[in-house]
Wavefront OBJ file of the C-alpha trace (Angstrom):
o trace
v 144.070 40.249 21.579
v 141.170 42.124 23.490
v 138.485 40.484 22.039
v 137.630 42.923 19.292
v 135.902 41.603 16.073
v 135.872 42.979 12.678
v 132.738 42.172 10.374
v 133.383 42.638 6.570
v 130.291 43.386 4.176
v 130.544 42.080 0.824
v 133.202 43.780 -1.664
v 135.019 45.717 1.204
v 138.756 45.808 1.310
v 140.545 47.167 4.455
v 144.435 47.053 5.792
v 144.994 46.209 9.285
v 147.996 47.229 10.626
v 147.804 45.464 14.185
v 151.415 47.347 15.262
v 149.757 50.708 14.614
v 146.474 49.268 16.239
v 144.873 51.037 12.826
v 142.424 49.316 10.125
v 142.133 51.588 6.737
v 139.167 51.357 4.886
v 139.730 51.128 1.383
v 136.341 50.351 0.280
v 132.864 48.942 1.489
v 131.658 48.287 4.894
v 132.822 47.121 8.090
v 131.693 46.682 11.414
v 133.508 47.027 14.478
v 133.125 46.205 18.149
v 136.119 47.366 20.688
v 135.188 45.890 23.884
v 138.251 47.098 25.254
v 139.724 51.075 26.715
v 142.655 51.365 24.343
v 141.449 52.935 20.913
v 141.723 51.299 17.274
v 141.735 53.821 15.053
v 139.955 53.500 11.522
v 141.401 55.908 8.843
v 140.324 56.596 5.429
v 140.097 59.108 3.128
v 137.826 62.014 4.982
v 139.393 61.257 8.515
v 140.270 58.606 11.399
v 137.310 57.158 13.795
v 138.478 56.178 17.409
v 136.723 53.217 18.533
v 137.171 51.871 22.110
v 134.538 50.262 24.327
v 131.880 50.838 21.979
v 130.501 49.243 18.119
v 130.758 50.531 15.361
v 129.677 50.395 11.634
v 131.976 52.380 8.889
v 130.772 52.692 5.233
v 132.996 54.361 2.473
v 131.676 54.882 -1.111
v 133.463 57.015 -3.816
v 132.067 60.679 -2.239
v 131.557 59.739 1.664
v 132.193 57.704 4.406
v 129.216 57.238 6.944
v 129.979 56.718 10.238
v 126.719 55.168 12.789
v 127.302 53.776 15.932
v 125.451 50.744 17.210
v 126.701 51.274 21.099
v 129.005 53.669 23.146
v 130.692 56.271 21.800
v 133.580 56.914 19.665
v 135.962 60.038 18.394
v 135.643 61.359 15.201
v 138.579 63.416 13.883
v 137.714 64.562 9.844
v 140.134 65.219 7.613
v 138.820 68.921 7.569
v 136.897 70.696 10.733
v 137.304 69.855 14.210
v 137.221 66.464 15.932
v 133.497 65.602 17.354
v 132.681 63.009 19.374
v 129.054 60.698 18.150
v 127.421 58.823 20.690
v 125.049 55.879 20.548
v 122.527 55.710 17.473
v 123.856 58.320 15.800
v 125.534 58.667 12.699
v 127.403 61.190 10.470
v 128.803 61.455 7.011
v 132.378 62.665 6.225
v 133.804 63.912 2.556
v 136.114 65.703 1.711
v 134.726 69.207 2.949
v 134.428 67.540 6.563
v 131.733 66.582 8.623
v 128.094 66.810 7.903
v 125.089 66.991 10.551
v 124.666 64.159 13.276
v 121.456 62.382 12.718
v 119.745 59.596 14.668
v 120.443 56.289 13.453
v 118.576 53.014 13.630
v 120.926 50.191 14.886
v 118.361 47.660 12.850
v 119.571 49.178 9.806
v 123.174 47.683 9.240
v 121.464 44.172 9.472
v 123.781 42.786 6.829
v 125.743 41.666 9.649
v 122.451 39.100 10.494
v 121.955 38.542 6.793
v 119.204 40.620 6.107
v 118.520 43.966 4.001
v 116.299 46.707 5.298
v 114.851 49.303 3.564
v 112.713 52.371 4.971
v 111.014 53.920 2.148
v 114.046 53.460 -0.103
v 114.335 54.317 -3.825
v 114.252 51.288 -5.761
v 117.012 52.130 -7.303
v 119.610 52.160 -4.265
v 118.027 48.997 -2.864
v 118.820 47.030 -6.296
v 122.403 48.446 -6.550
v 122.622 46.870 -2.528
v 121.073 43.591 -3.234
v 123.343 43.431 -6.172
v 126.580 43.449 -3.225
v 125.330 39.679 -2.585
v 124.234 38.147 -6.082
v 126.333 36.969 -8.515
v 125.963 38.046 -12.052
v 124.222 41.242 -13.596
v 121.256 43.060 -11.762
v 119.369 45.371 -13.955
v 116.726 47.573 -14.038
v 114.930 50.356 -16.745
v 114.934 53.733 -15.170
v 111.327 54.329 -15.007
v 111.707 52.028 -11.983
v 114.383 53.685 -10.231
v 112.241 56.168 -7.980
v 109.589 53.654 -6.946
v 110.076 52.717 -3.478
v 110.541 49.911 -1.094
v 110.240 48.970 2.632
v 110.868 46.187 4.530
v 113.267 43.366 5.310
v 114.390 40.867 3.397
v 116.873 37.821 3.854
v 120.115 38.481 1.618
v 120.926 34.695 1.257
v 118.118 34.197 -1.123
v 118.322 37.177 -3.811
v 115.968 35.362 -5.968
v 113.593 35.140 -3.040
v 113.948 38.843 -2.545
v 113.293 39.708 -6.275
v 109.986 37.317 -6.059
v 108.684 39.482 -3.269
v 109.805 42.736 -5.350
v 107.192 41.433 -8.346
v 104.813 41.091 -6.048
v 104.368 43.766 -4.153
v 105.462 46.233 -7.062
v 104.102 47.405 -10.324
v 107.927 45.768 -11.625
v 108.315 42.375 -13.252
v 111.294 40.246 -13.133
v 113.131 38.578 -16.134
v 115.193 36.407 -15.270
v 117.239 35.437 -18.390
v 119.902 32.829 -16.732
v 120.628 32.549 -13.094
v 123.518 35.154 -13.874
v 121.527 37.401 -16.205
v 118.108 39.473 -14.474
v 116.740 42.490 -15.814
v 113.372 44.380 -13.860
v 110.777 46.091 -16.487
v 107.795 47.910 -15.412
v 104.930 45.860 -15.485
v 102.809 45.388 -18.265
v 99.182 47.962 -17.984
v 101.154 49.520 -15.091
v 100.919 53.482 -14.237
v 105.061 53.182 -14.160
v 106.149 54.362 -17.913
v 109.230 53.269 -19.605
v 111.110 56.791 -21.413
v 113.452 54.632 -22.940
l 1 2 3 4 5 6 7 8 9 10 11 12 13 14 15 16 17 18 19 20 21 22 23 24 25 26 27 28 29 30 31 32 33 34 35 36 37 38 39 40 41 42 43 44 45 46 47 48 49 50 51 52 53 54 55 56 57 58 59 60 61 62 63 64 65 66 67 68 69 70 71 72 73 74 75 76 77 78 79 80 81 82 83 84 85 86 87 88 89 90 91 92 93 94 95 96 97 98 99 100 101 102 103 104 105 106 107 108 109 110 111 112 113 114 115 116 117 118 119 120 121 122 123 124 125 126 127 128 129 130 131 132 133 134 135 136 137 138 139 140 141 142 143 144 145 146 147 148 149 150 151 152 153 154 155 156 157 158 159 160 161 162 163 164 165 166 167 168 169 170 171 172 173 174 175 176 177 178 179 180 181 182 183 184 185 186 187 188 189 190 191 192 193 194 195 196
């Protein structure tokens, strides 16, 4: 009991072995502050993280795990290459070969944990597979629109909200069959073309 909190994104799964002071990842996102000098280690499949007196936020996805941390500084030791240590705003992705570059990181970016969804110049593509995470039902879209791209922030506990502003401020069109059911088209006279 030192105070440390876990945060769980939607459709994560992690084992927390409090003997072992060890959390495994298993899938998702998670992020974790360790106010405290004793490290809890966070293991998956490309390596462990040692967090202590620093935050942390841990993504794993079927061909990386990316690593960015909000404050302090924590240990990195990948499953191939030597161990590294990342400091504030930084981040780094681990697969299977090891460790890639460090990179800067912008702390706003895991805002999930405040309920919102950021996007820098993101294919529309990835954003739509992300807001998908927090509505229920099927999210679809036709290719053509899957390079177009967004920025911005939007609140994640109103998807259809976020979809509104999506029609408006791209050449895209929403149809929302039932509440469950939503498929985006290219707009109608728009310069985006459907190859379907």
């Amino acid at each position: 009991a030192d105070g440390s909190t876990l945060q769980l994104n939607t459709d994560t799964a992690v084992n927390v072995d409090l003997g072992a002071w060890l959390i495994t990842l298993v899938r998702g996102e998670i992020s974790l502050k360790v106010p405290g000098r004793a490290p809890l280690t966070i293991g998956g499949p490309y390596g462990r993280i040692l967090v202590s007196e620093s935050e942390v936020c841990v993504r794993l996805n079927e061909t990386e795990c990316r690593v960015s941390v909000v404050s302090g500084a924590v240990r990195i030791q990948p499953s191939q290459g030597p161990e590294l240590t990342l400091k504030a705003l930084q981040q780094i992705s681990l697969q299977q070969s090891g460790a890639g570059p460090v990179r800067a990181f912008d702390a706003l970016l895991p805002g999930w944990r405040d309920g919102v969804l950021t996007a820098q110049n993101q294919p529309l593509g990835d954003f739509l597979r992300e807001l998908g995470r927090y509505r229920p039902g099927l999210l679809r879209w036709e290719p053509a629109l899957e390079t177009l791209r967004v920025t911005g922030s939007f609140q994640i506990d109103n998807t259809d909200r976020v979809l509104s502003l999506l029609a408006a401020s791209l050449p895209v069109e929403v149809q929302m069959r039932t509440r469950y059911w939503v498929t985006l088209t290219p707009r109608k006279n728009s310069s985006v073309k459907n190859n379907a």
